[in-house]
Backbone as CSV, one residue per row, in Angstrom:
resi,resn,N_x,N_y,N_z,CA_x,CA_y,CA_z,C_x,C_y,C_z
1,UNK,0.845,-1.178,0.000,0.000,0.000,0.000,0.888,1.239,0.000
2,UNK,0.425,2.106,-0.728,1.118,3.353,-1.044,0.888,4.645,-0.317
3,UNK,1.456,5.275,-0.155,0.885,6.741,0.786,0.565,7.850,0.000
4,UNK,-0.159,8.732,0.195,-1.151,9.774,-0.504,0.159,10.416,-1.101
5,UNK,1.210,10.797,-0.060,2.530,11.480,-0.980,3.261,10.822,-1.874
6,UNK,3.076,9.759,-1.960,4.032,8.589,-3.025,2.965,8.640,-4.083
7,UNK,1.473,8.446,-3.961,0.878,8.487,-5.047,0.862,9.829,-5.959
8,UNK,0.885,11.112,-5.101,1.731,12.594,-5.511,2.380,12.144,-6.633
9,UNK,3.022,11.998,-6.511,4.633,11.731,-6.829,4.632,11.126,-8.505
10,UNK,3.583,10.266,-8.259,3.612,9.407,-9.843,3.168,10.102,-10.974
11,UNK,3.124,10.083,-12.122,2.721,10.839,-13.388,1.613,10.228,-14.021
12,UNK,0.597,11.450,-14.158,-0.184,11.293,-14.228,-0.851,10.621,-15.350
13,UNK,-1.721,9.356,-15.568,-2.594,8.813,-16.771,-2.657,10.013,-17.936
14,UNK,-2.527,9.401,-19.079,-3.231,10.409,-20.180,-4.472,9.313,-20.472
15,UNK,-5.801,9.791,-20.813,-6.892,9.455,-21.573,-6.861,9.253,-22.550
16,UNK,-6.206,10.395,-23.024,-6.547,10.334,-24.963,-7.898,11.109,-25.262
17,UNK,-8.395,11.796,-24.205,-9.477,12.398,-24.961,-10.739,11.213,-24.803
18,UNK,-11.520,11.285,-25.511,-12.759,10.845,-26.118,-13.788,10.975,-25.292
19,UNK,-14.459,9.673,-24.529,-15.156,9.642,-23.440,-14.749,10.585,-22.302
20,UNK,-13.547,10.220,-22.188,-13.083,10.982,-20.516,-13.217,12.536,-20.808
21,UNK,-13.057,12.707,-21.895,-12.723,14.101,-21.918,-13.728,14.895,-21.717
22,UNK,-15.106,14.238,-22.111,-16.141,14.918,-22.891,-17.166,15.087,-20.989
23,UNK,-16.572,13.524,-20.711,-17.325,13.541,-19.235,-16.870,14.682,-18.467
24,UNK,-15.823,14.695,-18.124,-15.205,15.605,-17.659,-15.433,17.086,-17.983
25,UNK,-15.585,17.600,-19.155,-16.073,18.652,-19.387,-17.989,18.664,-18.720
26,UNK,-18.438,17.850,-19.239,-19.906,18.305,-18.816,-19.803,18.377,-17.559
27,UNK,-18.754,17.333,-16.239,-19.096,17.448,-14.744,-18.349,19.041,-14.553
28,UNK,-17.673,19.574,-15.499,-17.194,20.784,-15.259,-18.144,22.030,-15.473
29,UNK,-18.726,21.723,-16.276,-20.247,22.412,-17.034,-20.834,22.407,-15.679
30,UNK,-21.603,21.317,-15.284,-22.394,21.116,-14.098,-22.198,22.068,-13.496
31,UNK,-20.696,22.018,-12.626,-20.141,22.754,-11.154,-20.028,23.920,-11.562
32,UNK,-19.548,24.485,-13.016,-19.826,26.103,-12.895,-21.305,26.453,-12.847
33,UNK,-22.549,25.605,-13.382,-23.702,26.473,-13.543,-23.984,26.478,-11.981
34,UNK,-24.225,25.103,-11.190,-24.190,25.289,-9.325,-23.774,26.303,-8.899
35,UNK,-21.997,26.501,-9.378,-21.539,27.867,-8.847,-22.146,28.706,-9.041
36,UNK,-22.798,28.981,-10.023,-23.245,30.724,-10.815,-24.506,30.675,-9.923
37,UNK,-25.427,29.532,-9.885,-26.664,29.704,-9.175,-26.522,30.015,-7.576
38,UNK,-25.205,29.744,-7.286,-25.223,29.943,-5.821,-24.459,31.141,-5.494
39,UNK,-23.763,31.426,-6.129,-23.340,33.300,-6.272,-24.760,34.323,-6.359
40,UNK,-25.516,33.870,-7.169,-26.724,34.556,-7.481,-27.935,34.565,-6.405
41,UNK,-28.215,33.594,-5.813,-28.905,33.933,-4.448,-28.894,34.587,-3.998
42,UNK,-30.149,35.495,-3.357,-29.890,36.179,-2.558,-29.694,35.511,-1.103
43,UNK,-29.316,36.488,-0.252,-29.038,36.228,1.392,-30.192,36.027,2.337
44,UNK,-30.244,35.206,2.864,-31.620,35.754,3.444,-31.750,36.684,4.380
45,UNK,-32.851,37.533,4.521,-33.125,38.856,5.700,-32.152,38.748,7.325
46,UNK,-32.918,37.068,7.503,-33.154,37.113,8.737,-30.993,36.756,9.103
47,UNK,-30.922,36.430,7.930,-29.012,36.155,8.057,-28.302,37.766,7.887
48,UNK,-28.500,38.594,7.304,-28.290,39.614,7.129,-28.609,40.697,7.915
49,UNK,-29.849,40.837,8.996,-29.658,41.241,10.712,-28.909,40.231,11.333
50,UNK,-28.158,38.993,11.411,-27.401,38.163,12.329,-26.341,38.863,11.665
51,UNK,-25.983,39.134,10.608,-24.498,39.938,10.347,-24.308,40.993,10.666
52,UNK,-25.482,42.258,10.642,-25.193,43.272,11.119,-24.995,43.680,12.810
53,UNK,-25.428,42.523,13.595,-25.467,42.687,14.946,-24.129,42.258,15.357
54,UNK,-22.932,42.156,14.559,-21.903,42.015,14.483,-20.686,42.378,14.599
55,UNK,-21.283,43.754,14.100,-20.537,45.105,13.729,-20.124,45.738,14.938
């Protein structure tokens, strides 16, 4: 068994593209639109008097 820093260490697989690539892009697709939707929320009220009582 190998340790998380020895596995570091090794060089990394190439794919070649095709499948992997394409997956990989859409789970990347995914996590930016999540991101954008969760930047875009608003705050809620009742969190935004818990921040100002802060000050």
């Amino acid at each position: 068994m190998r340790s998380a820093e020895e596995k570091k260490k090794e060089p990394l697989e190439r794919t070649g593209g095709g499948m992997n690539a394409r997956k990989d892009r859409n789970i990347g697709d995914a996590l930016r639109r999540v991101y954008s939707d969760a930047v875009d929320e608003q705050v809620p009220d009742d969190l935004l008097n818990l921040l100002r009582k802060l000050d």
